[in-house]
Each structure stands twice: as C-alpha cells, then as structure tokens.
Backbone as a ProteinNet text record, in pm:
[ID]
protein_1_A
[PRIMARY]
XXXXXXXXXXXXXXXXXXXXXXXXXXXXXXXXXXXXXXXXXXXXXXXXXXXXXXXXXXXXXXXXXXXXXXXXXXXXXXXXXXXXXXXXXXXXXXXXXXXXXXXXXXXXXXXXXXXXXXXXXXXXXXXXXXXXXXXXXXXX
[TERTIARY]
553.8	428.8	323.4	236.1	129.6	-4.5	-130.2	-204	-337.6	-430.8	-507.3	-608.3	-649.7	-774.2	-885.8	-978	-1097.6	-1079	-1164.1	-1187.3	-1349.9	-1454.1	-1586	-1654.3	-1682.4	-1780.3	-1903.5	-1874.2	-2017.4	-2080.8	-2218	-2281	-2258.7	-2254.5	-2261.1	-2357.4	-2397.3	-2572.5	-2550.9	-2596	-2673.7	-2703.7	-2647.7	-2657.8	-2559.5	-2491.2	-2422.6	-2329.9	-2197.1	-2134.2	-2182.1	-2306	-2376.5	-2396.9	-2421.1	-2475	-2343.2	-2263.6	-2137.4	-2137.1	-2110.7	-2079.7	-2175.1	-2286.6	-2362.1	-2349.2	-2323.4	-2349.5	-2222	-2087.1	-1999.6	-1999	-2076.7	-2114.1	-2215	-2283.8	-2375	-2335.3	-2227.1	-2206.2	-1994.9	-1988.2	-1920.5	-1748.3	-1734.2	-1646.1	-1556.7	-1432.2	-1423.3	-1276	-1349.6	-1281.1	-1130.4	-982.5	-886.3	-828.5	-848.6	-829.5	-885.7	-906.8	-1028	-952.4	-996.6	-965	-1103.8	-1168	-1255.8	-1221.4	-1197.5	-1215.8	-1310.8	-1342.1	-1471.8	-1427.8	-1486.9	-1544	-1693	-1703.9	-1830.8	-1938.8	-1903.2	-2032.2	-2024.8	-1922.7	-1910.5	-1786	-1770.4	-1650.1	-1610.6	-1524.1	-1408.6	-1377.2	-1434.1	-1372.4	-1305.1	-1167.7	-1036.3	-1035.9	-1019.1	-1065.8	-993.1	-918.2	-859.7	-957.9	-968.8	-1076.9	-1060.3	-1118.8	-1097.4	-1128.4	-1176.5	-1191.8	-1249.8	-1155.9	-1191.3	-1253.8	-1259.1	-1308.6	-1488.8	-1530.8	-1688.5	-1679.2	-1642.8	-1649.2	-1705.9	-1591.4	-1623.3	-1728.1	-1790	-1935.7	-2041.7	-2034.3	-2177.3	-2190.8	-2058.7	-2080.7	-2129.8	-2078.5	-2180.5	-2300.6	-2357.1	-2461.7	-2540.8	-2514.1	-2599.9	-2577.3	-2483.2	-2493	-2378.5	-2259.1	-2177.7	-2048.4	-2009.4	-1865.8	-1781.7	-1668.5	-1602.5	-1498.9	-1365.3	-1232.4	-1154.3	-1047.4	-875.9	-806.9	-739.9	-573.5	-503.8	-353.7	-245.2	-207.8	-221.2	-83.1	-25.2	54.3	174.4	137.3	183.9	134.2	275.2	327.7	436.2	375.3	508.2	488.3	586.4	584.5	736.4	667.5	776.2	816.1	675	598.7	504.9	601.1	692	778.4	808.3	797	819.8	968	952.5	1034	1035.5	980	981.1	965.5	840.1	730.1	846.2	876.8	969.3	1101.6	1122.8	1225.7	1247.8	1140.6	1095.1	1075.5	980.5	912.3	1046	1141.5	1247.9	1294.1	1344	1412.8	1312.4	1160.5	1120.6	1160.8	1169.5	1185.7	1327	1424.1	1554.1	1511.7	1465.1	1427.2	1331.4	1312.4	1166.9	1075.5	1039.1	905.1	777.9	699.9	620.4	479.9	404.1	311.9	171.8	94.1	-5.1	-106.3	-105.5	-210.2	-141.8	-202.5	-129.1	-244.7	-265	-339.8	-259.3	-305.2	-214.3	-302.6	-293.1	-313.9	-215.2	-212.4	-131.6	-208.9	-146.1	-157.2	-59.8	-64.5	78.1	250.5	281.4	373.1	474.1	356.1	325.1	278.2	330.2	244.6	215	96.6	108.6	34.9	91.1	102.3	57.6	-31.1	-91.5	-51.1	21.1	13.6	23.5	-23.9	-22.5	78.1	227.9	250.7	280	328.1	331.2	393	465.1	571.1	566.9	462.3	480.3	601	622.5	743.5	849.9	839	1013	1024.5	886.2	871.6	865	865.3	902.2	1036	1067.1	1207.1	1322.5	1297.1	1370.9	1296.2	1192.6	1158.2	1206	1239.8	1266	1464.6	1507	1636.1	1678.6	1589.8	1611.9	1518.6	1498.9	1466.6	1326.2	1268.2	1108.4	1024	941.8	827.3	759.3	754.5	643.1	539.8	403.7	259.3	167.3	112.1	-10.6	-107.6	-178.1	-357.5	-322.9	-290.5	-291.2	-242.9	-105.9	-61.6	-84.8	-126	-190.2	-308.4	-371.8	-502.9	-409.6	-348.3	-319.9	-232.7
-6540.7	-6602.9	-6493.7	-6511.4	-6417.1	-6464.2	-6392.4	-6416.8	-6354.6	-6448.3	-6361.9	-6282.6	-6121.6	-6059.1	-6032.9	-6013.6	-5973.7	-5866.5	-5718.4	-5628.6	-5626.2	-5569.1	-5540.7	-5420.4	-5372.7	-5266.5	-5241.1	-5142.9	-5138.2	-5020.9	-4949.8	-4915.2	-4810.2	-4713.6	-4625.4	-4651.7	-4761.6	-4748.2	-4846.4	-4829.2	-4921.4	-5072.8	-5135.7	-5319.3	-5375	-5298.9	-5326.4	-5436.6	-5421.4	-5482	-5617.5	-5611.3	-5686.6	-5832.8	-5728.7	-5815.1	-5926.1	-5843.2	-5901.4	-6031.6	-6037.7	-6109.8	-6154.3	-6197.9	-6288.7	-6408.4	-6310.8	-6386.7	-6469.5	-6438.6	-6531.9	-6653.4	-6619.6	-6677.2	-6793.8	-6769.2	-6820	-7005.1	-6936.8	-7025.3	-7101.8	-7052.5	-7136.7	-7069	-6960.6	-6877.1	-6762.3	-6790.9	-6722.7	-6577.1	-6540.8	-6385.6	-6383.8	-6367.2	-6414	-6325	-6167.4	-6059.1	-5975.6	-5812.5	-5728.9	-5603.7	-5488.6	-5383	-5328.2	-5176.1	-5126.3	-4984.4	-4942.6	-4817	-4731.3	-4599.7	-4552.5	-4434.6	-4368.8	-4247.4	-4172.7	-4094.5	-4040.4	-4099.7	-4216.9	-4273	-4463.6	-4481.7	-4567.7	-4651.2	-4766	-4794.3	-4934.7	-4969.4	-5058.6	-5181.6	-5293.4	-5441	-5469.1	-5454.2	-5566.6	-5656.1	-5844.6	-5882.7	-6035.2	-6107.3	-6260.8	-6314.5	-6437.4	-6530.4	-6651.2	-6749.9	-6869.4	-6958.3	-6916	-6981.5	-6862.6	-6810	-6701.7	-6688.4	-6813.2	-6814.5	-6860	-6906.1	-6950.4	-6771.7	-6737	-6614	-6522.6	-6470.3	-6435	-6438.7	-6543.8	-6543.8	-6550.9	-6631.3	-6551.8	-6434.1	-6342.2	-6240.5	-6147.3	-6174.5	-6141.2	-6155.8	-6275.2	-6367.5	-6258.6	-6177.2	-6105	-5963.6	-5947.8	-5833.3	-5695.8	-5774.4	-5665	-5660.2	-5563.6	-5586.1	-5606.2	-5724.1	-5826.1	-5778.1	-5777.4	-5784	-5890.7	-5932.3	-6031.7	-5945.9	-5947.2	-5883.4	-5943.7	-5959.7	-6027.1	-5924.1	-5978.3	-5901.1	-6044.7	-5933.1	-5995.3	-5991.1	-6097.9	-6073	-6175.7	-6076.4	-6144.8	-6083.8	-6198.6	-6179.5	-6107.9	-6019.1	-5970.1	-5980.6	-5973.8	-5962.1	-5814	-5836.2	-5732.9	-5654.8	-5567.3	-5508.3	-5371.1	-5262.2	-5134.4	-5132.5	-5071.4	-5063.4	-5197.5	-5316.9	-5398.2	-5407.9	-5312.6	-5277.8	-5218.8	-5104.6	-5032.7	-5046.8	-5145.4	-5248.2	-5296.3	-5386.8	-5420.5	-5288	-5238.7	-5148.2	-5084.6	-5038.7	-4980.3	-5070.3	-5191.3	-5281.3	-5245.3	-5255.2	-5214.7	-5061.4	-4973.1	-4823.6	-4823	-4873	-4875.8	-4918.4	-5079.7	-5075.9	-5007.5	-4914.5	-4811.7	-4886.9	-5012.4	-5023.6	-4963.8	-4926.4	-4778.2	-4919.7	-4899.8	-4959.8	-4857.6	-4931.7	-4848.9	-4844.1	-4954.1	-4985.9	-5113.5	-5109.8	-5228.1	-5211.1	-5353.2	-5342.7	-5488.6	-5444.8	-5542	-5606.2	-5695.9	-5723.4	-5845.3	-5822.1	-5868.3	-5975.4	-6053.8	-6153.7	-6227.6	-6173.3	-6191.4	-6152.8	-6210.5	-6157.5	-6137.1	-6156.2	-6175.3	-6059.4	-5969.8	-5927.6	-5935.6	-5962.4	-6005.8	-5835.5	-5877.4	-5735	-5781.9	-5735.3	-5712.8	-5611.9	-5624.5	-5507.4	-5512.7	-5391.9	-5432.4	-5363	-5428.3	-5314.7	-5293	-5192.6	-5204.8	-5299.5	-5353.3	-5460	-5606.6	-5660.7	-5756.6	-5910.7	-5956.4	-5969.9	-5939.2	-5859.3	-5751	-5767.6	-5723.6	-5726.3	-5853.3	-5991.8	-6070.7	-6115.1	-6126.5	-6077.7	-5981.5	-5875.2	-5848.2	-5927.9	-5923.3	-5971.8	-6153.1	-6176.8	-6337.3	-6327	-6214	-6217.7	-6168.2	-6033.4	-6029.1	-6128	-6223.9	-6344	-6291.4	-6273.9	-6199.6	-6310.5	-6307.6	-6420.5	-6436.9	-6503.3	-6480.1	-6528.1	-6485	-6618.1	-6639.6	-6727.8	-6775.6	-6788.9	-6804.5	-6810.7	-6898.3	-7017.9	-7118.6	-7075.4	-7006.6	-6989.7	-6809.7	-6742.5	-6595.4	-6639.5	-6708.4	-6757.4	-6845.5	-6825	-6926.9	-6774.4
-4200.9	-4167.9	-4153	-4223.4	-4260.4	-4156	-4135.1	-4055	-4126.7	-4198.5	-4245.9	-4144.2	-4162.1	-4146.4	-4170.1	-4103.8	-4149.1	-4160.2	-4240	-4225.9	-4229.1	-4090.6	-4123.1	-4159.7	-4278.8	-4258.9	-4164.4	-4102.9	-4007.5	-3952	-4030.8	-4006.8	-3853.4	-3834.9	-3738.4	-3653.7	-3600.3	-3548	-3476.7	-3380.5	-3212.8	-3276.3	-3276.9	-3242.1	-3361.8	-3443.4	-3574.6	-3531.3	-3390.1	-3362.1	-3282.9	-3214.9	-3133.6	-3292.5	-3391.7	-3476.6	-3535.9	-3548.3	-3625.4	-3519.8	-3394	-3291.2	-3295.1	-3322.5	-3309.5	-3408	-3539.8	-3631.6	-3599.1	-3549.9	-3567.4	-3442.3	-3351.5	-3220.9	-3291	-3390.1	-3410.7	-3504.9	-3580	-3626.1	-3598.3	-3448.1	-3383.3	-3426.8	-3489.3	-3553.8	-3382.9	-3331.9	-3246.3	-3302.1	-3191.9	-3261.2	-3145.4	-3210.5	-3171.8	-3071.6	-3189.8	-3134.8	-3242.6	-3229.9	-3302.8	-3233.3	-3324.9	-3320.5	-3410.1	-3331.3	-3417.8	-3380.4	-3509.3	-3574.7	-3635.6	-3623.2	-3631.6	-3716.6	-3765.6	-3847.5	-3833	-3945.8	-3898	-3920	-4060	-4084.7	-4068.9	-4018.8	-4059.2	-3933	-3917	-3832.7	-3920.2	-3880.5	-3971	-3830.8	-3812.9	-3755.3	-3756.9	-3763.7	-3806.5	-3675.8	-3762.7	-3672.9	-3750.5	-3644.8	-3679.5	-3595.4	-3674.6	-3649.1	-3647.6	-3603.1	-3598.3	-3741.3	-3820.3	-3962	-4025.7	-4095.1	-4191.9	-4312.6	-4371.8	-4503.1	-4461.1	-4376.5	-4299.6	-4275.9	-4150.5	-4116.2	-4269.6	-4343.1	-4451.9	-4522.7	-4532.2	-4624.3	-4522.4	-4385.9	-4331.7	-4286.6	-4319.4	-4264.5	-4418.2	-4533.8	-4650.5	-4688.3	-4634.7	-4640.2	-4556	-4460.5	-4335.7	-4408.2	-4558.7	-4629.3	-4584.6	-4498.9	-4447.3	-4557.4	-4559.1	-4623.1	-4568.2	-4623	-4548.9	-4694.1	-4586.1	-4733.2	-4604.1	-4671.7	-4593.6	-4661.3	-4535.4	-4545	-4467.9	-4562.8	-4492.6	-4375.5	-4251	-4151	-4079.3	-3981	-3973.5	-3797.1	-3735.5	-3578.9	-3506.7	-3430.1	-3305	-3128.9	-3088.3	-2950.8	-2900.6	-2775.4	-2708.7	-2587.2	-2500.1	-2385.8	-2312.4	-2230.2	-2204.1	-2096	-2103.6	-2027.6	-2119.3	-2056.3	-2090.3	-2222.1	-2305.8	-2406.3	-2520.9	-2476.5	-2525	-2693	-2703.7	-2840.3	-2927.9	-2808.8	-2928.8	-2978	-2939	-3007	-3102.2	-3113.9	-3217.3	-3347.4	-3319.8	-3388.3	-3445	-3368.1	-3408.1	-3515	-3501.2	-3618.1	-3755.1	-3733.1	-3875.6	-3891.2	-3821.8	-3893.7	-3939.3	-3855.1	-3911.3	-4108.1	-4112.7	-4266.8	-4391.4	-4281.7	-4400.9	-4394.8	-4302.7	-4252.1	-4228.9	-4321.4	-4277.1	-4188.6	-4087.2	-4024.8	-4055.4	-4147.5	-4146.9	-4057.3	-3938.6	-3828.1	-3761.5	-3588.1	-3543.5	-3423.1	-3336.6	-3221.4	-3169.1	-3054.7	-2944.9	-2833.3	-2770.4	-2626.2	-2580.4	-2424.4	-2352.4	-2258.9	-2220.9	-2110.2	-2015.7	-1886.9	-1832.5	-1885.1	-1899.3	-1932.8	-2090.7	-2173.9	-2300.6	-2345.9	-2463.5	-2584.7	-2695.9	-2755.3	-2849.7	-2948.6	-3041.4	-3151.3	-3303.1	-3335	-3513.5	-3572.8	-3693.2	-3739.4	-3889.1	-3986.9	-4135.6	-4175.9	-4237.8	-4269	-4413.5	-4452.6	-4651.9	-4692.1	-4643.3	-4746.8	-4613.7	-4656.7	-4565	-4553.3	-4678.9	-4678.7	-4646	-4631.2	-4646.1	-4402.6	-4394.9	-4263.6	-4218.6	-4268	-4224.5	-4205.6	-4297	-4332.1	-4203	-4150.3	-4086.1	-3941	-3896.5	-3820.8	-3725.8	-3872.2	-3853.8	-3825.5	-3893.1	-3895.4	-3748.3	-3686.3	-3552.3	-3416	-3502.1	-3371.9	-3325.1	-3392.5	-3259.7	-3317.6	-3220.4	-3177	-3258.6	-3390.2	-3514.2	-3447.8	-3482.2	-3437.7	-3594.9	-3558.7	-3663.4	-3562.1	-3613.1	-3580.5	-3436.2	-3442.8	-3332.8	-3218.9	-3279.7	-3081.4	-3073.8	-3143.2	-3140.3	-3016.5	-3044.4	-2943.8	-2785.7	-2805.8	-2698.6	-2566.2
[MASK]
++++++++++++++++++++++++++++++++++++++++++++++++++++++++++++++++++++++++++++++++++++++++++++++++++++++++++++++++++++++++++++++++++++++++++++

C-alpha cells in the first residue's frame, strides 16, 4: 500500500512556506504530515495531503513545482528500539531508504519513508506484520 506525496519546490525566501499553506488552507486541502528540507537555494516540501491531485494543480496554478511520489508509511509501537526494528527487517533485504520523517502521538509512531524498491518494501513489510497506513488512518 502506497501513499502518494507531494514534493514542493520552494524558493529560499521569507513567506514561501507561509504561501504554500495558504494556498492549501485556502482551498480546504489539509496537510497530513510534511517534512522540509533545505539547501542553499532552495528547500524541498515533502508533504501528504488530503487530496493530492486539487493540491497538485493549485499549487502549479500559484507557479511552484509540484512532483508525486509513491512512499510507503507504517505505524510502530512509539517505544525505544521500536523504529529500528523495523528498519532492520528492510536492511536485512537491501532495502536502501533514501529519506523518511516521522511523528508520534501517544503511543503511536507513525513513519514515511521512500524507499528504492517500493514494492519489494512492501513486501517484506507486510510479511513481518507491521502496521501498513494509507492516507485515512495516517491522519488519524
């Protein structure tokens, strides 16, 4: 079970992110969970959303660059070692993770991550029992 992403291009500069969030505020689009990444000129949104394909074009429509990417998002147990449990079952398979962001709530974590072979990572994932999510209960 796949989970599509946003990716935002955005501008190095004072109100860029204010803007992104408006625009999706604006037209009723909620942001699930987000991760932003920066450089020197530039920072990168990754960002699940509540309707991605709306998301997607008003956020072109306002002239940003917008790509989807499949990742892959579960839940574990929010308890020390928990992550790397998991994480371990993909390295055991040559799982390489090229990026992942997380947040927790009580006693819940929930985890994004992209990794090269997303199949393949479902795949072991589903075989060792871990918490798949989709969009619906990712938000919950």
């Amino acid at each position: 079970m796949t989970i599509k992403q946003l990716s935002v291009f955005i501008e190095n500069k004072t109100g860029r992110i204010n803007e992104v969030t408006r625009i999706l505020g604006q037209n009723g689009i909620n942001m699930t969970a987000f991760s932003l990444a920066e450089s020197a000129d530039f920072g990168i949104l990754r960002m699940v959303v509540s309707d991605v394909e709306l998301a997607k074009r008003v956020l072109k429509e306002a002239h940003f660059g917008v790509t989807v990417t499949d990742v892959v998002c579960f839940s574990c147990p929010n308890t020390p070692g928990s992550l790397a449990t998991v994480l371990e079952y993909l390295a055991k398979e040559n799982i390489f993770i090229e990026y992942m962001y997380a947040f927790s709530k009580g006693d819940t974590a929930n985890v994004v991550i992209r990794p090269t072979d997303v199949n393949r990572c479902i795949e072991i994932l589903t075989f060792y029992k871990c918490d798949l999510l989709n969009r619906t209960n990712l938000s919950q």
